[in-house]
C-alpha positions as a LaTeX table, in Angstrom:
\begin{tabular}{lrrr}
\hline
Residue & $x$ (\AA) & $y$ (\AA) & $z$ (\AA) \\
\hline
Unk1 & 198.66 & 133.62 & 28.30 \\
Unk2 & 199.19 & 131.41 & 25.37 \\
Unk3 & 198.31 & 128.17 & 26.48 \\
Unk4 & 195.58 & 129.49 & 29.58 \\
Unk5 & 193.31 & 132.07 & 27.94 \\
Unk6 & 189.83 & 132.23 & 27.11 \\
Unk7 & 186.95 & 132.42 & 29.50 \\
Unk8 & 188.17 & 129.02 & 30.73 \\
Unk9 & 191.22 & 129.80 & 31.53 \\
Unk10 & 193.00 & 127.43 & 29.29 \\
Unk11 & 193.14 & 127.00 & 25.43 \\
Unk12 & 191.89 & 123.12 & 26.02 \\
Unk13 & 195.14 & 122.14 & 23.83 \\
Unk14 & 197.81 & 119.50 & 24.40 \\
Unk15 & 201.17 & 120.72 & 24.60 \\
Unk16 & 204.73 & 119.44 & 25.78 \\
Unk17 & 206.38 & 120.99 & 28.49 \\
Unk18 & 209.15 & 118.72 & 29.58 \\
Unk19 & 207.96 & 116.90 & 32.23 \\
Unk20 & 207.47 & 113.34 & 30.01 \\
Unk21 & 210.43 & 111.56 & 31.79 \\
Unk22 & 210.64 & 109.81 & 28.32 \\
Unk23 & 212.78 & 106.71 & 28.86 \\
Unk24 & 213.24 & 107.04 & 32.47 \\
Unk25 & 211.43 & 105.63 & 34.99 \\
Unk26 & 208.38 & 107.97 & 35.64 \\
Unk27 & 208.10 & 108.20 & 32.03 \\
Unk28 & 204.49 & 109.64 & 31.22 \\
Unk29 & 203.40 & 109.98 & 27.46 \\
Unk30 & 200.58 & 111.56 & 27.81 \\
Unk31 & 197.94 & 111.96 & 25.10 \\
Unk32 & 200.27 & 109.23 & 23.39 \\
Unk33 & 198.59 & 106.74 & 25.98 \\
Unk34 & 194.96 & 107.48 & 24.18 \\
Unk35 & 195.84 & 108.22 & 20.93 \\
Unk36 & 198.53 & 105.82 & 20.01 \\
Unk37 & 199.79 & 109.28 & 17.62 \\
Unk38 & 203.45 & 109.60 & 18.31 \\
Unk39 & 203.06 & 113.14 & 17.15 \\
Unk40 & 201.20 & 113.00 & 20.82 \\
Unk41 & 204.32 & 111.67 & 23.02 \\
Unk42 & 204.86 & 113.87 & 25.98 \\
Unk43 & 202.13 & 116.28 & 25.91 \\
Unk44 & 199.34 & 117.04 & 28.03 \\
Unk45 & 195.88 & 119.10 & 27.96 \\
Unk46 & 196.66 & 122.48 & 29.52 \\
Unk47 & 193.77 & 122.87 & 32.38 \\
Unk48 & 191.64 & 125.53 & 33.24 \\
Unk49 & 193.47 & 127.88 & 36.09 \\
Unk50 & 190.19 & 128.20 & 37.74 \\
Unk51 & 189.56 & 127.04 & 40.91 \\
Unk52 & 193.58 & 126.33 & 40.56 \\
Unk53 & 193.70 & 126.10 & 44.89 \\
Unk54 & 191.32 & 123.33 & 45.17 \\
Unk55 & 193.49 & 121.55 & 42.33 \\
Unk56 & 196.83 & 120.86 & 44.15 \\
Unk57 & 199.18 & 119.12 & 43.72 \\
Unk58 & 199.64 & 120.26 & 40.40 \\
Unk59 & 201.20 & 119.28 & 37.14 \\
Unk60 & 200.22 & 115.84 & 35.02 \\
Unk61 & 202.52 & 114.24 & 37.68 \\
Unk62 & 201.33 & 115.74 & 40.89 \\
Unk63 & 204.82 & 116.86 & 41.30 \\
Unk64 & 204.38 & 120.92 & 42.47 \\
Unk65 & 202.76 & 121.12 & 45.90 \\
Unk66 & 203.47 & 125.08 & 45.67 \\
Unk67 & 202.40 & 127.87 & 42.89 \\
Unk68 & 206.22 & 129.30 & 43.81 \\
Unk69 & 207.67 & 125.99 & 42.15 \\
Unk70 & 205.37 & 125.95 & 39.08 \\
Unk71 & 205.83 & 129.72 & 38.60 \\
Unk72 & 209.67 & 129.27 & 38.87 \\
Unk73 & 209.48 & 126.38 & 36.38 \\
Unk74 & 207.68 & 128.36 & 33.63 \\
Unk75 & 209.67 & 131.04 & 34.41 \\
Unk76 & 212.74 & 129.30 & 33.45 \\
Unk77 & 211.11 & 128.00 & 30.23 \\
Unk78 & 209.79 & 124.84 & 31.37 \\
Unk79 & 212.06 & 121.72 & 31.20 \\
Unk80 & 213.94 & 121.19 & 27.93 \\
Unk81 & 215.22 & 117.80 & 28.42 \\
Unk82 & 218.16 & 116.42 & 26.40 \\
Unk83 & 217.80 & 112.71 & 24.87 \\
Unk84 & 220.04 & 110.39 & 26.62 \\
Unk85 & 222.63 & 107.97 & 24.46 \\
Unk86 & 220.44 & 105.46 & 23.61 \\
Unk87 & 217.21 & 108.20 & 22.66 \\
Unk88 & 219.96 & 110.35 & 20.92 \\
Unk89 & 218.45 & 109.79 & 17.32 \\
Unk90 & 214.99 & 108.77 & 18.63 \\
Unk91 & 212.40 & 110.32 & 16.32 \\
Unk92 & 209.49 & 110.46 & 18.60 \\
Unk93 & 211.48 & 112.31 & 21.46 \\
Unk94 & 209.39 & 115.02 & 22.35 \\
Unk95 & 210.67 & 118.33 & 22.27 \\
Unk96 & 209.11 & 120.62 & 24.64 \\
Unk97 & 206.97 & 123.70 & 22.77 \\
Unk98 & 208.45 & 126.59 & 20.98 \\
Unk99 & 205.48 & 128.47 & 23.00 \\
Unk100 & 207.71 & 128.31 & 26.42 \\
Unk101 & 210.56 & 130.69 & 26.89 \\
Unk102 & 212.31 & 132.15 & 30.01 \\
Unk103 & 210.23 & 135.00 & 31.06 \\
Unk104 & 212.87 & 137.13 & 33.15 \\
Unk105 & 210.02 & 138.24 & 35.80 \\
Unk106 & 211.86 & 139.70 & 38.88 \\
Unk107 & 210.93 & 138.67 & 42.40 \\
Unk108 & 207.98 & 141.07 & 42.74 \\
Unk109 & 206.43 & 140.06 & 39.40 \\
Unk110 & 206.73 & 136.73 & 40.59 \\
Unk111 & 205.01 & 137.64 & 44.09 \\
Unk112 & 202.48 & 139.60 & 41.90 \\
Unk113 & 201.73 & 136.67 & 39.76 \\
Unk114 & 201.22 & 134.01 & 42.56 \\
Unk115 & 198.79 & 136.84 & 44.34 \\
Unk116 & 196.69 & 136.68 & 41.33 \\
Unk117 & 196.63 & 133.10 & 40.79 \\
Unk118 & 195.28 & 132.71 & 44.42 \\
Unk119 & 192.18 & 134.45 & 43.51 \\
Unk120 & 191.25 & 132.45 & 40.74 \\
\hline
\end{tabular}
């Protein structure tokens, strides 16, 4: 609820969640790439969750065609990538927000959640 609040449905903030690729080869800075901030590497504008069905696929990246695989990603904690060798003491690696943690929701909760996000 952090991060998609609000009548909107999301708090219209930047944040990084993992999915950067930072160094690889479908690296994606995000708000870096309009800003020019490093303190902007890796993150991107959480969007509103209405309308989220007519939105597909979702993520920055396009890269979750189902609500299951986005709700099983945040339910893990998002992606906390490590730096590779050469990013090892890179200063502008992003680490992925302190507001994503494993959320434990059981199978149902889960079912429950995807149910819900269908009707928006």
């Amino acid at each position: 609820m952090t991060c998609h609040e609000g009548a909107l449905l999301s708090d219209n903030e930047s944040h990084v969640t993992g999915l950067h690729f930072y160094g690889r080869k479908l690296q994606d800075l995000g708000r870096f790439d309009a800003t020019q901030d490093s303190a902007d590497i890796g993150k991107f504008r959480a969007p509103s969750l209405l309308a989220l069905q007519q939105s597909m696929p979702w993520m920055h990246h396009g890269g979750f065609q189902s609500l299951l695989g986005i709700v099983n990603f945040y339910n893990a904690g998002g992606a906390r990538p490590k730096p590779r060798k050469k990013f090892k003491d890179d200063p502008n690696y992003p680490q992925t927000t302190e507001l994503l943690h494993k959320l434990e929701l059981s199978k149902d909760e889960k079912n429950a959640l995807i149910a819900f996000l269908e009707t928006l």
